[in-house]
Steps between C-alpha positions, in 0.01 A plus 500: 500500500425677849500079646864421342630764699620517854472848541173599399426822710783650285293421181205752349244345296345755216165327365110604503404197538340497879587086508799521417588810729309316796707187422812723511419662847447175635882400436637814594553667210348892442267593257495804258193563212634591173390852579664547762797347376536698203443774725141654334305501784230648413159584667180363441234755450300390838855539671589879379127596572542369880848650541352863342206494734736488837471775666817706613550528860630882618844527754275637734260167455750263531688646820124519639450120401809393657478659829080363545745104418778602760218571785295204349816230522736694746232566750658874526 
């Protein structure tokens, strides 16, 4: 289907199947999984344990980080 068309950027292709997503990239076309087609994107377990364990950075710690980058890459 995506080869019978002449504008294939336009098209999304919705399949789990890695071939046929690679073979859909390669003519332009985008690729969805089912999941996130149907909009369920859910988390694996290994996923919500690494996104739990980030730590939160403070106000305070993220002016302080920015202003060591500024003198770092802005030579102030």
């Amino acid at each position: 289907m995506v080869e019978s068309t002449s504008q294939r950027r336009t098209l999304i292709v919705v399949s789990d199947d890695k071939q046929v997503q690679m073979q859909a990239r390669l003519l332009g076309a985008c690729t969805l999984g089912i999941e996130d087609f149907m909009g369920e994107k859910k988390k694996s377990h290994r996923q919500r344990t690494r996104d739990e364990s980030k730590p939160e950075l403070t106000y305070a710690q993220v002016c302080s980080i920015t202003k060591e980058l500024k003198k770092l890459w802005l030579q102030e």
